[in-house]
DSSP file (Angstrom, degrees, kcal/mol; ACC not computed):
  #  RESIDUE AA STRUCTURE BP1 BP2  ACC     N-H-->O    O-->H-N    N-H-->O    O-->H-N    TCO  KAPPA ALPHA  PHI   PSI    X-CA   Y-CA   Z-CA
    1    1 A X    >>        0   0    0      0, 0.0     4,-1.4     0, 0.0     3,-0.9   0.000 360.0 360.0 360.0 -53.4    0.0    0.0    0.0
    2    2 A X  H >>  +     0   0    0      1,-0.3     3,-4.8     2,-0.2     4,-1.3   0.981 360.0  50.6 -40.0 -74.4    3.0    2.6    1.3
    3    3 A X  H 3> S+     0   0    0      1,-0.3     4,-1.7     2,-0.2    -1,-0.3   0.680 100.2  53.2 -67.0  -1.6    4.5    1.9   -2.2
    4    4 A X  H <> S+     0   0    0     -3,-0.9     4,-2.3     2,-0.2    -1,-0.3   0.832 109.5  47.5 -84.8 -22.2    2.0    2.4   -4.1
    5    5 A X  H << S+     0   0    0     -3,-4.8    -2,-0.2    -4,-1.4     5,-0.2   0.823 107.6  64.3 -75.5 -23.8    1.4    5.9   -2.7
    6    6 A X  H >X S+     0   0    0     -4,-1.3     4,-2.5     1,-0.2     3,-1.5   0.909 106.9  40.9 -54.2 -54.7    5.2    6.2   -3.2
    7    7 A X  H 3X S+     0   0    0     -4,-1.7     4,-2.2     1,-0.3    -2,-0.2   0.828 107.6  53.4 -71.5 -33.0    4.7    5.8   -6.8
    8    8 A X  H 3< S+     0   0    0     -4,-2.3    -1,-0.3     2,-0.2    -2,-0.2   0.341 105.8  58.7 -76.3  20.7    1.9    7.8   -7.4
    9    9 A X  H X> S+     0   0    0     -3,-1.5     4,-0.7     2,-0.1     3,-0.5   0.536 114.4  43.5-113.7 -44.4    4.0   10.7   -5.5
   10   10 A X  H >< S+     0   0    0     -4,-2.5     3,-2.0     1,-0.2     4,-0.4   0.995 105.1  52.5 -60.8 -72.7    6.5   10.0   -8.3
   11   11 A X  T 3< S+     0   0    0     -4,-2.2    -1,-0.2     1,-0.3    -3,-0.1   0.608 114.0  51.9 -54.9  -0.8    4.3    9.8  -11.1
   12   12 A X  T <4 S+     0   0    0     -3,-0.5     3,-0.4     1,-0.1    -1,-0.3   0.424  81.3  98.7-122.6   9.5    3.0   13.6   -9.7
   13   13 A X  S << S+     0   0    0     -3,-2.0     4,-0.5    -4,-0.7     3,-0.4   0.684  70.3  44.1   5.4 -82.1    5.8   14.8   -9.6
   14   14 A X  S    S+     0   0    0     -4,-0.4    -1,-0.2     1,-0.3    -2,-0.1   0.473 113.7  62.0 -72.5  -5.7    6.6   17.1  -13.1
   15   15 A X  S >  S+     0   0    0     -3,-0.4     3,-1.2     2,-0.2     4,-0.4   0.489  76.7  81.5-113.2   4.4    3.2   18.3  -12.4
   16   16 A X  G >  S+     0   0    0     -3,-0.4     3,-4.7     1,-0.3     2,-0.4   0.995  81.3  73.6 -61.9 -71.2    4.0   19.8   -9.0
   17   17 A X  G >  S+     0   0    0     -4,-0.5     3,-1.1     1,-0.3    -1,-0.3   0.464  74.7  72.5 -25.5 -26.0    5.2   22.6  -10.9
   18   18 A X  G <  S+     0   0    0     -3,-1.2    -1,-0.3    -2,-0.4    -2,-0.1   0.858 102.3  49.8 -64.3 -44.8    1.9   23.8  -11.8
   19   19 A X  G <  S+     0   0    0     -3,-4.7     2,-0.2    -4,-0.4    -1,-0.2   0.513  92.4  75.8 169.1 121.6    1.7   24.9   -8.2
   20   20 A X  S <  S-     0   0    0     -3,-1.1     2,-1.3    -4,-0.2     3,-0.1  -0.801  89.1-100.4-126.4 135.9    4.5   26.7   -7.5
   21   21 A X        -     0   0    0     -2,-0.2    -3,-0.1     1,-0.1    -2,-0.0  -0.469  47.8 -91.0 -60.7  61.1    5.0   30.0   -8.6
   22   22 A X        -     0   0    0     -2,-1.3     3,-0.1    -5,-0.2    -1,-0.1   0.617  26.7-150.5  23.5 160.7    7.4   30.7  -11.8
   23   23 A X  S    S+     0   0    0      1,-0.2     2,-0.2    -3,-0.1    -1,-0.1   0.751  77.9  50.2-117.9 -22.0   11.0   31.2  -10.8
   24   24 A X  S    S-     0   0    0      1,-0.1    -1,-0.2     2,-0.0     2,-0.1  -0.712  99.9 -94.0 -78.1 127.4   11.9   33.6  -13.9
   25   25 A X    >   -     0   0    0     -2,-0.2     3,-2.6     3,-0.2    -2,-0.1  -0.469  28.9-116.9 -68.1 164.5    9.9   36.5  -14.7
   26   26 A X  T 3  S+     0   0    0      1,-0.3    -1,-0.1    -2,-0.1    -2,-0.0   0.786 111.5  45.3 -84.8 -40.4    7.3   36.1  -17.4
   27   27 A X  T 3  S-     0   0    0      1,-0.1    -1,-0.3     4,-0.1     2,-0.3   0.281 116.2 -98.3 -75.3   0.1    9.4   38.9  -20.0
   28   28 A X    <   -     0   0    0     -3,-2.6    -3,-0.2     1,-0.1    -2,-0.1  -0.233  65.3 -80.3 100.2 -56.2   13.1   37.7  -19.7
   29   29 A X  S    S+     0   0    0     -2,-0.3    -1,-0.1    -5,-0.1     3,-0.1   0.568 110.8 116.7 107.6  49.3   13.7   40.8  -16.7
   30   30 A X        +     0   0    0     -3,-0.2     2,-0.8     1,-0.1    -2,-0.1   0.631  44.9  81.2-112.6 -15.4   14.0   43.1  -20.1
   31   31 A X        +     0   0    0      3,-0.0     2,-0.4     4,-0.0    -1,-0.1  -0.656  60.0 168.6 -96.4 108.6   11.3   45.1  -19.6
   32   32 A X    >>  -     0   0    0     -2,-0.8     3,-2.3     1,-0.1     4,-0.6  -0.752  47.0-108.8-116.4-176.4   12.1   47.9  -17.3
   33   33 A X  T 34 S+     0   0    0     -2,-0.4    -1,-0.1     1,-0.3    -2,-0.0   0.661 114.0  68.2 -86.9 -12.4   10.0   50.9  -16.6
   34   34 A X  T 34 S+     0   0    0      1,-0.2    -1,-0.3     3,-0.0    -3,-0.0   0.908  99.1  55.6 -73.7 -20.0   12.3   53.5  -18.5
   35   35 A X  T <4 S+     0   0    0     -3,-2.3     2,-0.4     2,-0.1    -2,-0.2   0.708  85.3 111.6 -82.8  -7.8   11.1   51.4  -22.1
   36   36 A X     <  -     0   0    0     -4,-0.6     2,-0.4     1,-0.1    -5,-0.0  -0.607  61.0-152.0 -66.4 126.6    7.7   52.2  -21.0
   37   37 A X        +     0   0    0     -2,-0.4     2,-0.2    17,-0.1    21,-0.1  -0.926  15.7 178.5-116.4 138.9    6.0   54.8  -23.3
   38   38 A X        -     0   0    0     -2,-0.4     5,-0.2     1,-0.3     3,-0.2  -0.688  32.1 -99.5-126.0 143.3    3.8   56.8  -22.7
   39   39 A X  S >  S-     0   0    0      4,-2.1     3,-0.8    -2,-0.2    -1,-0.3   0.489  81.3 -36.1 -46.5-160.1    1.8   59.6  -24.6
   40   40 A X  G >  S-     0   0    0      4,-0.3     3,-1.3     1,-0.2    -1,-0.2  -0.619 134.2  -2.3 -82.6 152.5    2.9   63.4  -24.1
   41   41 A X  G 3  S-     0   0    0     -2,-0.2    -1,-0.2     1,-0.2    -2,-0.1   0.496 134.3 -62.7  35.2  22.8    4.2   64.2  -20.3
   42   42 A X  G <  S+     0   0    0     -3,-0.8    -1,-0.2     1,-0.3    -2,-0.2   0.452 103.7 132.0 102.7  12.4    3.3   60.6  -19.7
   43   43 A X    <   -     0   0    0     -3,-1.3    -4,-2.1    -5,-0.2    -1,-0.3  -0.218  62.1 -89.5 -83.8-178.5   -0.2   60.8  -20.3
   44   44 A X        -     0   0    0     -6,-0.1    -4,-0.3    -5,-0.1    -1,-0.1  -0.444  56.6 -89.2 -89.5-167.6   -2.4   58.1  -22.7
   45   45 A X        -     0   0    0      1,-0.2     3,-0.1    -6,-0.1    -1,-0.1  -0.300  27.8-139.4 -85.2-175.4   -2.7   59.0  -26.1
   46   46 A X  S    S+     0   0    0     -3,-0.1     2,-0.2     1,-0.0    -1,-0.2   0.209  76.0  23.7-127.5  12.9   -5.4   61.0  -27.1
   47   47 A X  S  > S-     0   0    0      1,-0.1     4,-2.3    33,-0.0    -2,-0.1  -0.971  86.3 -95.2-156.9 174.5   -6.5   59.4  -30.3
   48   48 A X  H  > S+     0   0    0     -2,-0.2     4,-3.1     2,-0.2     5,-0.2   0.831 118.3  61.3 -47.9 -55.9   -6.3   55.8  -32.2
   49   49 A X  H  > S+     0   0    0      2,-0.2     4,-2.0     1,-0.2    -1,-0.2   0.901 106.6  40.0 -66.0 -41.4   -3.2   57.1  -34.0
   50   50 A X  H  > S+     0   0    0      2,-0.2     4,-1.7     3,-0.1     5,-0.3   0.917 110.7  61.5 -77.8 -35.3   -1.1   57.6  -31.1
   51   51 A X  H  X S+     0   0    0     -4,-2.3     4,-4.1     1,-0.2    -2,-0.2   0.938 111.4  36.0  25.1 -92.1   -2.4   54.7  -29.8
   52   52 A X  H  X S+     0   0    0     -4,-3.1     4,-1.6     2,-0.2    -1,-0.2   0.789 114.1  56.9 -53.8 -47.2   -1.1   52.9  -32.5
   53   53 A X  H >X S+     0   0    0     -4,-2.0     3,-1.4    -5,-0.2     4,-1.3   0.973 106.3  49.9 -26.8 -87.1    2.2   54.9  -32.9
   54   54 A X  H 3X S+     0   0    0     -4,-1.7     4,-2.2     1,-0.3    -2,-0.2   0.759 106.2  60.1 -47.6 -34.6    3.3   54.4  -29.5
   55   55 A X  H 3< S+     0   0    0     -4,-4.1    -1,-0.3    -5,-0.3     4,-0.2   0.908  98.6  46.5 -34.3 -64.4    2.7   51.2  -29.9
   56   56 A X  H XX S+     0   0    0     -4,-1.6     3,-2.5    -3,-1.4     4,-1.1   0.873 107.5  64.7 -43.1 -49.8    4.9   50.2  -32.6
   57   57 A X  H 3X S+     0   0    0     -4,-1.3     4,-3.1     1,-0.3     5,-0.2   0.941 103.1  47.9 -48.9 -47.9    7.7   52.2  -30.6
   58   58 A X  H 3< S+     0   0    0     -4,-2.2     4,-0.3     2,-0.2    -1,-0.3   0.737 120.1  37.7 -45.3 -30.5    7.3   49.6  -27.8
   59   59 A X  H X4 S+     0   0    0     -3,-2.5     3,-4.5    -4,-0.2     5,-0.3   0.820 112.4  55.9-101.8 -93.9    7.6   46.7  -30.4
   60   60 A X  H 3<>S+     0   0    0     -4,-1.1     5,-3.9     1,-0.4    -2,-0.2   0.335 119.2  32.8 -80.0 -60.0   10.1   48.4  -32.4
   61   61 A X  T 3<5S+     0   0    0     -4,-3.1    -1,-0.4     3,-0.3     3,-0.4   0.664 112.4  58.3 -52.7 -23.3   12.3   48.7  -29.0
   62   62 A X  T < 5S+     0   0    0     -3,-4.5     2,-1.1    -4,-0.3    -2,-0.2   0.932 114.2  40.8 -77.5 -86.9   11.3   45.4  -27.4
   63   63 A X  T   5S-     0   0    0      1,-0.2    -1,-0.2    -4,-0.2    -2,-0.2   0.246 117.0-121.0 -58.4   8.6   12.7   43.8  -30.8
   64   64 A X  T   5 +     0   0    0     -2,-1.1     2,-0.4    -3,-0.4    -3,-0.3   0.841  60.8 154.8  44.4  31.4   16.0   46.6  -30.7
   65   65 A X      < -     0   0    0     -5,-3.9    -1,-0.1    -6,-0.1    -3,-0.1  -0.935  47.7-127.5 -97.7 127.4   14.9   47.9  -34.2
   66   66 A X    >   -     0   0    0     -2,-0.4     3,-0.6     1,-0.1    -6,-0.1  -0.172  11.2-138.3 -55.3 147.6   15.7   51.2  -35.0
   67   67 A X  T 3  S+     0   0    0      1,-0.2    -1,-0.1   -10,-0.0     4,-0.1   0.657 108.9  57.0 -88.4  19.7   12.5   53.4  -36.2
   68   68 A X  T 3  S+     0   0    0      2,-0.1    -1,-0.2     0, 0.0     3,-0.1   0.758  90.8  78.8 -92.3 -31.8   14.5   54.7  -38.7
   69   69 A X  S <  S-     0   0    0     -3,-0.6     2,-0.2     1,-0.1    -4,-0.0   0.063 105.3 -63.2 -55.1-173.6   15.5   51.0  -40.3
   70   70 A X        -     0   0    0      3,-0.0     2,-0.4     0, 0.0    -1,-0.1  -0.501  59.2-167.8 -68.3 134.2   12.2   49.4  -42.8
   71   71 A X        -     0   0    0     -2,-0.2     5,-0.1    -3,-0.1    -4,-0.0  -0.989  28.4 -85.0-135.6 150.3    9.5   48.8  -41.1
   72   72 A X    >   -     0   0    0     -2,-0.4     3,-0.8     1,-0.1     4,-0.4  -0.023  27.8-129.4 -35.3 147.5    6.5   47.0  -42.1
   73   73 A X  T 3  S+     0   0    0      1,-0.2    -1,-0.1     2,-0.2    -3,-0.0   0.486 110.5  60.8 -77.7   0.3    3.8   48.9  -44.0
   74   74 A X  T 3  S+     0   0    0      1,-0.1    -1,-0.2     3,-0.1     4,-0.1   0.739  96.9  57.4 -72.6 -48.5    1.3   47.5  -41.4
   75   75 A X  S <  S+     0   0    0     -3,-0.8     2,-0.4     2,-0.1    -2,-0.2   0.710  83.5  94.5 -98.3 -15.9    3.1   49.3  -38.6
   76   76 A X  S    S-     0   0    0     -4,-0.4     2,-1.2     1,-0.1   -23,-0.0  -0.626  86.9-125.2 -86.2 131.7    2.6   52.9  -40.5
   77   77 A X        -     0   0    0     -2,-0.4   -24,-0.1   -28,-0.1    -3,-0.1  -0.587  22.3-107.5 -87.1  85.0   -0.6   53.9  -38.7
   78   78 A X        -     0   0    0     -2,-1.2     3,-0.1    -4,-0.1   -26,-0.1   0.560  42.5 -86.6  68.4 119.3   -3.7   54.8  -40.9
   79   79 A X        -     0   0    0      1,-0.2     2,-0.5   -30,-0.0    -1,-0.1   0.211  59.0-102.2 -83.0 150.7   -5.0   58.5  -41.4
   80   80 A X        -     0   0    0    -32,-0.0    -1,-0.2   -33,-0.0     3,-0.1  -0.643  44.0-105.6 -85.4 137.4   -7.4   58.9  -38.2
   81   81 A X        -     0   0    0     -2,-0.5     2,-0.1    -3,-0.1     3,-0.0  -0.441  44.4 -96.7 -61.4 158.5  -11.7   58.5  -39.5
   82   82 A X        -     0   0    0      1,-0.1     2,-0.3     2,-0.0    -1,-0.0  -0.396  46.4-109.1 -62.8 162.7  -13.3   61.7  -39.5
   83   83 A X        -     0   0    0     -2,-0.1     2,-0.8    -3,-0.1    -1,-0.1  -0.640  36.8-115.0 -99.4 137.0  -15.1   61.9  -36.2
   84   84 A X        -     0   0    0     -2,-0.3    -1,-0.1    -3,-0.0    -3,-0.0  -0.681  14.6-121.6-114.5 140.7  -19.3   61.6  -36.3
   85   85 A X        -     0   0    0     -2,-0.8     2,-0.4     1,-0.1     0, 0.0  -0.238  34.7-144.3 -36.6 139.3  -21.7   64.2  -35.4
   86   86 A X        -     0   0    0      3,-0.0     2,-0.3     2,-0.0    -1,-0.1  -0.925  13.7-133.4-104.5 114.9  -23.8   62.3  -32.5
   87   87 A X        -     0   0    0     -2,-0.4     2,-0.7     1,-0.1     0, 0.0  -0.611   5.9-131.2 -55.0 133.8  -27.4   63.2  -32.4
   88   88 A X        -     0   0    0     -2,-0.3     2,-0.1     3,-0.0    -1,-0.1  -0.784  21.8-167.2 -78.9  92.9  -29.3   64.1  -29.4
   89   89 A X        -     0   0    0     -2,-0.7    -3,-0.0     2,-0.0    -2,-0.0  -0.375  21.8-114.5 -81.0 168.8  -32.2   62.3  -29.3
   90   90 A X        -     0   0    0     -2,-0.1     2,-0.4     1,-0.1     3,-0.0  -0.425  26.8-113.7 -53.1 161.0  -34.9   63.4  -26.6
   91   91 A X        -     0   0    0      1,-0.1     3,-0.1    -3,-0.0    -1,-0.1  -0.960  31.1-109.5-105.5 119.6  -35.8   61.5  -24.0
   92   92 A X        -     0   0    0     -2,-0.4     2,-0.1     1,-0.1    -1,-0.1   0.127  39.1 -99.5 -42.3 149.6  -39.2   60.2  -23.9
   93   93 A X        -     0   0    0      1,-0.1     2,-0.5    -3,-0.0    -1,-0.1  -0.518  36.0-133.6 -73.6 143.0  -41.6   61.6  -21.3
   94   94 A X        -     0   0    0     -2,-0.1     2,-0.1    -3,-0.1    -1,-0.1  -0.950  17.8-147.5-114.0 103.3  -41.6   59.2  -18.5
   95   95 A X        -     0   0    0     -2,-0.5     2,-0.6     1,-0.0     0, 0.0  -0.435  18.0-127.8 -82.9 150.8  -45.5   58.5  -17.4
   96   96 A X        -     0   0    0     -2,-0.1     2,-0.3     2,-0.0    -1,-0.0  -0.945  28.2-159.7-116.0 138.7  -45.7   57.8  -13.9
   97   97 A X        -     0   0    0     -2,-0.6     2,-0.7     2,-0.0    -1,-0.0  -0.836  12.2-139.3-123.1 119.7  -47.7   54.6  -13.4
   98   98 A X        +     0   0    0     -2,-0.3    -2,-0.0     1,-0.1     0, 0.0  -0.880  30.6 160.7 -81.6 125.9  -49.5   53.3  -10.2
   99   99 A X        +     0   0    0     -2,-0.7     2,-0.5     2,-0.0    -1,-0.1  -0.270  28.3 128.0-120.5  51.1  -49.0   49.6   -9.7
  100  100 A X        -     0   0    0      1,-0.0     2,-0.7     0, 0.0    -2,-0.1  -0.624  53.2-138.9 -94.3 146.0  -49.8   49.4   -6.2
  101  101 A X        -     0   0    0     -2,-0.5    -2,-0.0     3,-0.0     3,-0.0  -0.813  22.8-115.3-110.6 137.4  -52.5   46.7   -5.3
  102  102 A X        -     0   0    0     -2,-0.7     4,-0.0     1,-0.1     0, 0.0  -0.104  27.9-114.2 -55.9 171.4  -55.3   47.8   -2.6
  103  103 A X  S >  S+     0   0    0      1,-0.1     3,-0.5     2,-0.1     4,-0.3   0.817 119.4  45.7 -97.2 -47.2  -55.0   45.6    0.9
  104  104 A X  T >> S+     0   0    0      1,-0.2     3,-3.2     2,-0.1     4,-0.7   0.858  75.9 130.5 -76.5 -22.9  -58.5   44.1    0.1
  105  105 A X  H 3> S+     0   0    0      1,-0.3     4,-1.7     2,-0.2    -1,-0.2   0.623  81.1  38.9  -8.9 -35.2  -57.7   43.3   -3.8
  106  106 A X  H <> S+     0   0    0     -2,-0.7     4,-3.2    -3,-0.5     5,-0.5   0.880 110.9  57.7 -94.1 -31.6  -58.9   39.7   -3.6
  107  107 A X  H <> S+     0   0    0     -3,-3.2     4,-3.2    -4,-0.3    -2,-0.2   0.997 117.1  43.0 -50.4 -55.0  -62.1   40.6   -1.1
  108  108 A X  H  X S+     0   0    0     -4,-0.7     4,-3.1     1,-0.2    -1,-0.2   0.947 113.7  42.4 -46.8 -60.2  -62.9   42.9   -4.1
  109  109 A X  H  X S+     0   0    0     -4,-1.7     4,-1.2    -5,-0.3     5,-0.2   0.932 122.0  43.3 -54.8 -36.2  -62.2   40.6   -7.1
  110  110 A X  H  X S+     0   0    0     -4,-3.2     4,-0.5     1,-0.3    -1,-0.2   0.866 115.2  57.3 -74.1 -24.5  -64.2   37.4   -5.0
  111  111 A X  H >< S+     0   0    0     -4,-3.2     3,-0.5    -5,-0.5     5,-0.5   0.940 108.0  40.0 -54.3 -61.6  -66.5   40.2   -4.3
  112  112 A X  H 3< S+     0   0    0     -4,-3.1    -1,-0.3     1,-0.2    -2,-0.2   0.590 106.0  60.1 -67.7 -16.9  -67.2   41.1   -8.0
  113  113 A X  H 3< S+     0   0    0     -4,-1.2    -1,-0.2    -5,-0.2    -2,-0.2   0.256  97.1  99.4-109.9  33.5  -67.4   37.9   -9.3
  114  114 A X  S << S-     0   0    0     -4,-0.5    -3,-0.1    -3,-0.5    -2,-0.0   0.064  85.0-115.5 -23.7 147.9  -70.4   37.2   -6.8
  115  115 A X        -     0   0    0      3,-0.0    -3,-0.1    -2,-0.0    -4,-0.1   0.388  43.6-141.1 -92.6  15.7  -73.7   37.1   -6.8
  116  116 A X        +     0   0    0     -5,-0.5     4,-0.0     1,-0.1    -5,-0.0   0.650  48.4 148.9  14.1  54.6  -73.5   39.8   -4.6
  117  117 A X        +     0   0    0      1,-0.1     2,-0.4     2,-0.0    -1,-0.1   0.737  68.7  54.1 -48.4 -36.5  -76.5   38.6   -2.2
  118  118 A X  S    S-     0   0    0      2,-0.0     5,-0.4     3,-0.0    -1,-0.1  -0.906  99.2-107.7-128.4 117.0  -74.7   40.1    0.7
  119  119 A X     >  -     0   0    0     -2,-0.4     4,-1.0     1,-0.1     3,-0.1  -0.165  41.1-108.7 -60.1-176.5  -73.4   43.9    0.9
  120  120 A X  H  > S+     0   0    0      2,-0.3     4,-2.3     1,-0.3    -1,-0.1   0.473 112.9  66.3-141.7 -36.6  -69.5   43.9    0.6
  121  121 A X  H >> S+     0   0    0      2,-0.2     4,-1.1     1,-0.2     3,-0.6   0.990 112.2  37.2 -45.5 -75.6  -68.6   44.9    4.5
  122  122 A X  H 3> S+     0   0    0      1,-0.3     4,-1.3     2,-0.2    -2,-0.3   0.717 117.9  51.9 -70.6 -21.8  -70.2   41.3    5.6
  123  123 A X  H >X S+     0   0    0     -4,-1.0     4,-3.3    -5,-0.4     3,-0.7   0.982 109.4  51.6 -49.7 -56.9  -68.6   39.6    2.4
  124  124 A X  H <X S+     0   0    0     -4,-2.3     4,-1.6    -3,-0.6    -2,-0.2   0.767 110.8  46.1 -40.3 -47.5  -65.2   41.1    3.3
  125  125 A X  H 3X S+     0   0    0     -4,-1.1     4,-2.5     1,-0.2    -1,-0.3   0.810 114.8  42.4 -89.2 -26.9  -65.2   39.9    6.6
  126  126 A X  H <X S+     0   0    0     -4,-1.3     4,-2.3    -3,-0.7    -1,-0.2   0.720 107.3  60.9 -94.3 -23.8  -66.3   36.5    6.0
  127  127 A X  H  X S+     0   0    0     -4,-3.3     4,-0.9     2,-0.2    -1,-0.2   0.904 103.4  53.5 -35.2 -49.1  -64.0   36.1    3.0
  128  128 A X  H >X>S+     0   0    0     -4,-1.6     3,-1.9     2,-0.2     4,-0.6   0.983 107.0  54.9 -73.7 -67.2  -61.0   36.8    5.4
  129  129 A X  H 3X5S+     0   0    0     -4,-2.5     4,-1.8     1,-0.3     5,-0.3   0.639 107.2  46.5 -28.2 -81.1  -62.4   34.0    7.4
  130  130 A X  H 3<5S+     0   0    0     -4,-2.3    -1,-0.3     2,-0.2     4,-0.3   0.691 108.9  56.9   8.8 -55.4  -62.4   31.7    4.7
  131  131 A X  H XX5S+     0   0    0     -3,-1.9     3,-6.1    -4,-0.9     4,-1.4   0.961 104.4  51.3 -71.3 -89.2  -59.1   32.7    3.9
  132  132 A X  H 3X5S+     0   0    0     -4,-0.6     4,-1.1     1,-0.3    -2,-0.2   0.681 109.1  46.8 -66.5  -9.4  -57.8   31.9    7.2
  133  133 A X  H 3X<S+     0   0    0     -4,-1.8     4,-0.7    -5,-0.6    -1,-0.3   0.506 105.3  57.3-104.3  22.7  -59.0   28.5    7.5
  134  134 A X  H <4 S+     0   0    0     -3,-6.1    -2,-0.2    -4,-0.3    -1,-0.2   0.446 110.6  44.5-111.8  -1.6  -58.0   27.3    4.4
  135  135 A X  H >X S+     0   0    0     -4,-1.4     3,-1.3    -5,-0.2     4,-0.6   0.666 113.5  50.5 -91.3 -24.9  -54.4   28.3    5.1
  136  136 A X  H >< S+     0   0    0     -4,-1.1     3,-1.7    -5,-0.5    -2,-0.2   0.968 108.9  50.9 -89.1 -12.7  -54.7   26.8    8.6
  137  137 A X  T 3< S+     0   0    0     -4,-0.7    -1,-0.3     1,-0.3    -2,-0.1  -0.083 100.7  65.1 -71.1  30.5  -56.2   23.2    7.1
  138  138 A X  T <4 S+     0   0    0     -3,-1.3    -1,-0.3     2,-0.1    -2,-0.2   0.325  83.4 110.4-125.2 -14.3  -53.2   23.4    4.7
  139  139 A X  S << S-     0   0    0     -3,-1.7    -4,-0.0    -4,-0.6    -3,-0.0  -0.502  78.1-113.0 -43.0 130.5  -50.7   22.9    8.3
  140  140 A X        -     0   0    0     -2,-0.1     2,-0.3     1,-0.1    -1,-0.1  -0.211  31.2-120.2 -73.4 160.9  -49.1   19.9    8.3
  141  141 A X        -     0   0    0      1,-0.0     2,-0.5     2,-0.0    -1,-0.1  -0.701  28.2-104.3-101.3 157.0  -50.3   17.5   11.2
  142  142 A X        +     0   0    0     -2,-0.3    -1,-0.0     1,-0.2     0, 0.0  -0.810  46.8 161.7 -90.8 112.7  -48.0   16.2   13.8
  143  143 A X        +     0   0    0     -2,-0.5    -1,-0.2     2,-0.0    -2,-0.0   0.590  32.6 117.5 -66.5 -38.2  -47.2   12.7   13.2
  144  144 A X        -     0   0    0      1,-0.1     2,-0.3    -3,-0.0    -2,-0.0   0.355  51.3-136.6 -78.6 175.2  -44.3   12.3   15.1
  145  145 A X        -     0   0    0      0, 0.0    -1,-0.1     0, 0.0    -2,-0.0  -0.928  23.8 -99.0-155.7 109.3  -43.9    9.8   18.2
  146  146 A X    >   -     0   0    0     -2,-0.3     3,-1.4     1,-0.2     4,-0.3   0.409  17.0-126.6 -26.9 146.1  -42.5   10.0   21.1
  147  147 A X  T 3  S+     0   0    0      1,-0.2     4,-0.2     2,-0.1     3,-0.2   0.743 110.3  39.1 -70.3 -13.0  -39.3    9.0   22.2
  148  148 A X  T 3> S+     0   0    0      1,-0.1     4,-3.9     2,-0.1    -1,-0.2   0.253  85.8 106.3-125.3   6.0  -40.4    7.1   25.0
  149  149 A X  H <> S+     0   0    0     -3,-1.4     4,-1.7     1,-0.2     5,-0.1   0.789  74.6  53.6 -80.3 -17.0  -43.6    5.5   23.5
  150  150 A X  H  > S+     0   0    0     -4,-0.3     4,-2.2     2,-0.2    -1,-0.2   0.894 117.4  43.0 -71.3 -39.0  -42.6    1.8   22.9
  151  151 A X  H  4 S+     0   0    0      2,-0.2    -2,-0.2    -4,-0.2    -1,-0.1   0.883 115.3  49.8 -77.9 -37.4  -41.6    2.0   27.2
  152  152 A X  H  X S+     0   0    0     -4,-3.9     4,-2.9     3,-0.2     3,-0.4   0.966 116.4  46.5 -38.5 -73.5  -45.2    4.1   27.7
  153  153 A X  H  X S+     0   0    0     -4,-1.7     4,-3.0     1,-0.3     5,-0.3   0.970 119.1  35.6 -41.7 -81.7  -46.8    1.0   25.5
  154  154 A X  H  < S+     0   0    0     -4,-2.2    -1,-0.3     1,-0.2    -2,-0.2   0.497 119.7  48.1 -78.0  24.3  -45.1   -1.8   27.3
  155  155 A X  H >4 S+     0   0    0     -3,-0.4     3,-1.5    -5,-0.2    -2,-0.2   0.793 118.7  46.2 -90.3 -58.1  -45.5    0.2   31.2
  156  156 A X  H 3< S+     0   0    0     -4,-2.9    -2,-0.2     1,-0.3    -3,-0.2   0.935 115.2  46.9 -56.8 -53.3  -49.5    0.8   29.9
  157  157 A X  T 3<        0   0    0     -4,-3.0    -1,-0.3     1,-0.2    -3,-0.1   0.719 360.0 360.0 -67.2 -12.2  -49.9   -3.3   28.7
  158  158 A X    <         0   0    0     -3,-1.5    -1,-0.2    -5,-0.3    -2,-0.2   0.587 360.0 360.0-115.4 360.0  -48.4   -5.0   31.8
């Protein structure tokens, strides 16, 4: 048994590494904070095209190419779109809606679909009656049995 846990210790082994934290950082340790670039006085850019500029300058350094050498025709960045007018539409009048329901709302409905024999006070009241003993005949009954009835049973029989 020992050895068999021995071997599965083995066989999990290479996979330890999963976790345990890298021992190298994830970039080589090439990137330091002076190659970071950053828009003007260190701000972000302020459009899609400096965006995209500064970007390439980052690649273009990461990869130690001057930006004066050939550079791809991909990495020259694309005339900026003209920018589009945004409408304002209005905003629709907002109707203010009651959805509150009255306290009696079912005395009423059971009320109106009645034969209404009996005025609507003595309905009400007898409705709510109704109402509460069909929720308390919907409590479950106590089933249960005492802990001490089989000793109750044979104390009672002897």
């Amino acid at each position: 048994e020992k050895m068999k846990i021995a071997a599965a210790a083995l066989l999990a082994l290479p996979f330890a590494s999963a976790f345990a934290p890298a021992a190298r950082p994830a970039f080589g340790g090439r990137l330091s904070m002076g190659m970071v670039v950053t828009g003007p006085k260190g701000e972000a850019a302020a459009s899609g095209a400096e965006d995209l500029e500064l970007l390439t300058k980052v690649i273009m350094q990461h990869m130690d190419i001057d930006e004066d050498e050939s550079a791809p025709a991909a990495a020259v960045p694309a005339p900026a779109p003209a920018p589009v007018a945004e409408v304002a539409e209005p905003e629709p009048e907002v109707e203010d809606v009651d959805i509150s329901v009255p306290y009696h709302a079912a005395a009423q409905l059971a009320y109106e679909a009645s034969d209404k024999s009996m005025d609507y006070a003595d309905f009400e009241t007898k409705f709510e009656a109704d109402a509460v003993a069909a929720v308390i005949a919907k409590q479950p009954i106590d089933i249960s049995i005492p802990y001490d009835a089989t000793d109750k049973l044979a104390y009672e029989s002897s």
